[in-house]
Backbone as CSV, one residue per row, in Angstrom:
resi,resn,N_x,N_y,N_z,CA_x,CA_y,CA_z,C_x,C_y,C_z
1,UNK,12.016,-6.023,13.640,11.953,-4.588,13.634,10.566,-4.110,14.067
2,UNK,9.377,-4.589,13.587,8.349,-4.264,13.804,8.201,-4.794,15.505
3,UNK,8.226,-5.595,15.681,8.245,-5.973,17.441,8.984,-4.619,18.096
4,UNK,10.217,-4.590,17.755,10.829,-3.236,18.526,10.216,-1.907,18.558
5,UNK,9.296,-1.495,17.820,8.715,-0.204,17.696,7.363,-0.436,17.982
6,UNK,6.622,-2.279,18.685,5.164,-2.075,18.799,4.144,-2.245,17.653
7,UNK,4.443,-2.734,16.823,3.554,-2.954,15.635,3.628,-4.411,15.434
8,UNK,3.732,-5.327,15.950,4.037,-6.610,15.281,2.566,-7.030,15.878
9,UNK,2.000,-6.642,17.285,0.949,-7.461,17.280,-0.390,-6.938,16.548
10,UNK,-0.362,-5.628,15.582,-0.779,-4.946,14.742,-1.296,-5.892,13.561
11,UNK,-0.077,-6.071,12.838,0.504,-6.751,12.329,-0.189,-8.296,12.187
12,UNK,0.150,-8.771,13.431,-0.664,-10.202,13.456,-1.837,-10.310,13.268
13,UNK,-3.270,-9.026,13.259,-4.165,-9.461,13.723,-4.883,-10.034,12.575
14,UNK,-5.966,-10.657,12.566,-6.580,-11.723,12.071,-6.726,-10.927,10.671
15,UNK,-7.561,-9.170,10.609,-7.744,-8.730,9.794,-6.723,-8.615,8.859
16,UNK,-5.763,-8.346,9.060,-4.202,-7.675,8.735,-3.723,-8.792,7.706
17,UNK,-4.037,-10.113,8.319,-3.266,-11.548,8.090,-4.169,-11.457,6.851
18,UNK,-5.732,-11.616,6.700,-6.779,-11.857,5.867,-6.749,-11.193,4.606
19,UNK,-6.301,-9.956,4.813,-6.048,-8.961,3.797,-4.921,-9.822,2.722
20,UNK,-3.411,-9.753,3.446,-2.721,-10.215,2.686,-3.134,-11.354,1.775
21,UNK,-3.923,-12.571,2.593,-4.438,-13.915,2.146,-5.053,-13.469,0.956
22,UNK,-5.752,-12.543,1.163,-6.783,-11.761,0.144,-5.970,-11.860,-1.428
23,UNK,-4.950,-11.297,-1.091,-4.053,-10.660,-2.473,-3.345,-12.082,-3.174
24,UNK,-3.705,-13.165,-2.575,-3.326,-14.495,-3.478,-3.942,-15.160,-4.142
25,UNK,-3.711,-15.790,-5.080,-4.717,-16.171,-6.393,-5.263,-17.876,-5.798
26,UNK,-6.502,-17.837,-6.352,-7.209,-18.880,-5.169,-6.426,-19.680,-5.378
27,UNK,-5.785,-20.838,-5.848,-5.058,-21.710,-5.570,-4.555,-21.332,-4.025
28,UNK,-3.303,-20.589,-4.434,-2.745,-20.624,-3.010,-3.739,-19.918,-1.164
29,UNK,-4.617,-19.467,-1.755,-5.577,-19.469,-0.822,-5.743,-20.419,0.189
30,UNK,-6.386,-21.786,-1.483,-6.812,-23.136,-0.663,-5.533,-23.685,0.341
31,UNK,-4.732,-23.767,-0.673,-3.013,-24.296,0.255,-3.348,-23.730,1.688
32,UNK,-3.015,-22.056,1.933,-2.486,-21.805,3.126,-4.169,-21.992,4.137
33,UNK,-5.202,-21.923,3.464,-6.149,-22.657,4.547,-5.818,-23.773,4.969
34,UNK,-5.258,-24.950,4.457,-4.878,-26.331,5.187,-3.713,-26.044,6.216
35,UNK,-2.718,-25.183,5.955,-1.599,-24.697,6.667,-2.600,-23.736,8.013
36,UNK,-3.041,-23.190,7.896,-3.720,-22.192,9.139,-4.588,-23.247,9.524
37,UNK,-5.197,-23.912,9.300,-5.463,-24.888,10.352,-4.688,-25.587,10.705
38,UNK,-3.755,-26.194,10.285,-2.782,-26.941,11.185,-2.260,-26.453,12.490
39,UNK,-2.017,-24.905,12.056,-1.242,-24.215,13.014,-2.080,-23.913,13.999
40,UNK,-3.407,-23.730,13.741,-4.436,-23.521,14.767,-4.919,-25.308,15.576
41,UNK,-4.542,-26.484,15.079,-4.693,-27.555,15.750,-3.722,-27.714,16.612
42,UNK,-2.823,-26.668,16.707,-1.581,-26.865,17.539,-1.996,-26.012,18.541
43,UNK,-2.802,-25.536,18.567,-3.220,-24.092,19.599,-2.371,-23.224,19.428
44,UNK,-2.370,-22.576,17.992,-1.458,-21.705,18.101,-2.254,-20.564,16.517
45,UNK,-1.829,-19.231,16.825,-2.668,-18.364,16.090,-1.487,-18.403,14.654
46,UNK,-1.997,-18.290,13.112,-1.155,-18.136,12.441,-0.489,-16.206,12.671
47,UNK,0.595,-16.273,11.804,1.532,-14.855,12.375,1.866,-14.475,11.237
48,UNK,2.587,-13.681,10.462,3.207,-13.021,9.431,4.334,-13.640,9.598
49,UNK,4.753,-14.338,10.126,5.868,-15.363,9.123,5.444,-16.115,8.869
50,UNK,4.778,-17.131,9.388,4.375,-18.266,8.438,3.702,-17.680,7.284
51,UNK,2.662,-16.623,7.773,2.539,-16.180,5.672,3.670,-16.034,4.847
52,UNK,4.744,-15.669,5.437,6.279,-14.950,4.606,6.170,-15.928,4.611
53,UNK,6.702,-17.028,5.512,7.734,-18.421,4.768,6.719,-19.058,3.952
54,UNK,5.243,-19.229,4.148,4.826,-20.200,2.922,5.083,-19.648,1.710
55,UNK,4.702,-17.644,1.298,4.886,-17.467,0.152,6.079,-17.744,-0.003
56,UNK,7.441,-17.313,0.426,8.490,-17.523,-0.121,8.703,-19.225,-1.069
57,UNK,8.338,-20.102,0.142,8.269,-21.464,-0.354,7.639,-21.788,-1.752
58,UNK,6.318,-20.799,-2.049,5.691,-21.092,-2.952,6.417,-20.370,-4.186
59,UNK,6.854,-19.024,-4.023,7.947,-18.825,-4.880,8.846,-19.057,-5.157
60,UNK,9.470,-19.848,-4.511,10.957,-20.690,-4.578,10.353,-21.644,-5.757
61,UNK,9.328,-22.514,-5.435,8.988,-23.479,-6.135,8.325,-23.047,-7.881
62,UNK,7.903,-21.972,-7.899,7.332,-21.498,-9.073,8.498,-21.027,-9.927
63,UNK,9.457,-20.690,-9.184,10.571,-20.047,-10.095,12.043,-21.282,-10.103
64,UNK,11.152,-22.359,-9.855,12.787,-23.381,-10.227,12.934,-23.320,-11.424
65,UNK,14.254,-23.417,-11.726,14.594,-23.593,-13.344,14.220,-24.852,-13.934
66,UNK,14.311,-26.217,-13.525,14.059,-27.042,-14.083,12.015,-27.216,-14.291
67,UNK,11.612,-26.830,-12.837,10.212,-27.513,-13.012,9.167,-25.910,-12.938
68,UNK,9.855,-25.064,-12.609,9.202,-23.869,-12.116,7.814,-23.445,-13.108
69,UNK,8.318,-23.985,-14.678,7.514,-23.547,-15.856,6.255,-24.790,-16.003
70,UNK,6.487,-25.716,-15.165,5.583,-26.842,-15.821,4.228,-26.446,-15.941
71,UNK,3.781,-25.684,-15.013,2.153,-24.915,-14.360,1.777,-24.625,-16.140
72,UNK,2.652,-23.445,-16.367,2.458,-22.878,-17.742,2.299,-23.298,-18.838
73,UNK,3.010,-24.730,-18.946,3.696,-25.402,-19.953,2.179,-25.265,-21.124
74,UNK,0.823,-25.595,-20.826,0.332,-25.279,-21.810,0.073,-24.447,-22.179
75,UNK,-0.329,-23.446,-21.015,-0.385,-21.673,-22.022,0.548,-21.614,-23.020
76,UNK,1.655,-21.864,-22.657,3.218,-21.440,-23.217,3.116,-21.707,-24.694
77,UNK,2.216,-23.361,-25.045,2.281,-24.300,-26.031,1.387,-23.979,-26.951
78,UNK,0.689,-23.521,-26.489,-0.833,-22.805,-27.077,-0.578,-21.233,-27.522
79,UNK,0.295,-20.690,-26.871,0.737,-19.009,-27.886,1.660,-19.674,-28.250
80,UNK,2.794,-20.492,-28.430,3.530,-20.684,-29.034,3.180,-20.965,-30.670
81,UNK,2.103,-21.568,-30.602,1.136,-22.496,-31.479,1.214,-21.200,-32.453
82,UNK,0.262,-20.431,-31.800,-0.839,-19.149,-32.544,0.535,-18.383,-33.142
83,UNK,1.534,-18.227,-32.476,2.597,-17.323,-33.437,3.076,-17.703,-34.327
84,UNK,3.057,-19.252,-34.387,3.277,-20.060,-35.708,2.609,-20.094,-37.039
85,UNK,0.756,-20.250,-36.363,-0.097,-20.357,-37.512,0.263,-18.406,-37.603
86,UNK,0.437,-17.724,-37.102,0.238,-16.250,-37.394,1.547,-16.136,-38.505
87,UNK,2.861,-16.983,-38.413,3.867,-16.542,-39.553,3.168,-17.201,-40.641
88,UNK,2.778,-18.512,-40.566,2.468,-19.331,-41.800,1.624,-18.578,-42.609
């Protein structure tokens, strides 16, 4: 959609891309720096989909049911804790 109305190479530009990068918590920062260089060893500029598809990927993976919680698992264990000593 954005290609059809002229905004996609808007869109792509380095600033535009940086911003978004901006709004991710450093972990995934570091990630998609190894990914934007790859894509740049290919001679090729990263674009707003590969940002879409990595976040999606990375949210797919954070929200599995079986493993999605493991990241948390000690926060989780540690207030779990404190609401305990707080009934006792």
């Amino acid at each position: 959609m954005l290609e059809s109305i002229g905004y996609l190479d808007e869109v792509n530009s380095a600033d535009n891309l940086r911003s978004i990068i901006d709004c991710l918590p450093f972990h995934l920062k570091a990630k998609w720096l190894g990914i934007a260089n790859n894509i740049q060893e290919s001679h090729q500029h990263p674009r707003i989909h590969n940002i879409s598809k990595f976040i999606s990927e990375k949210a797919c993976a954070a929200n599995n049911p079986i493993f999605g919680g493991a990241l948390n698992s000690d926060k989780d264990k540690s207030k779990k804790d404190d609401r305990v000593r707080l009934v006792l």
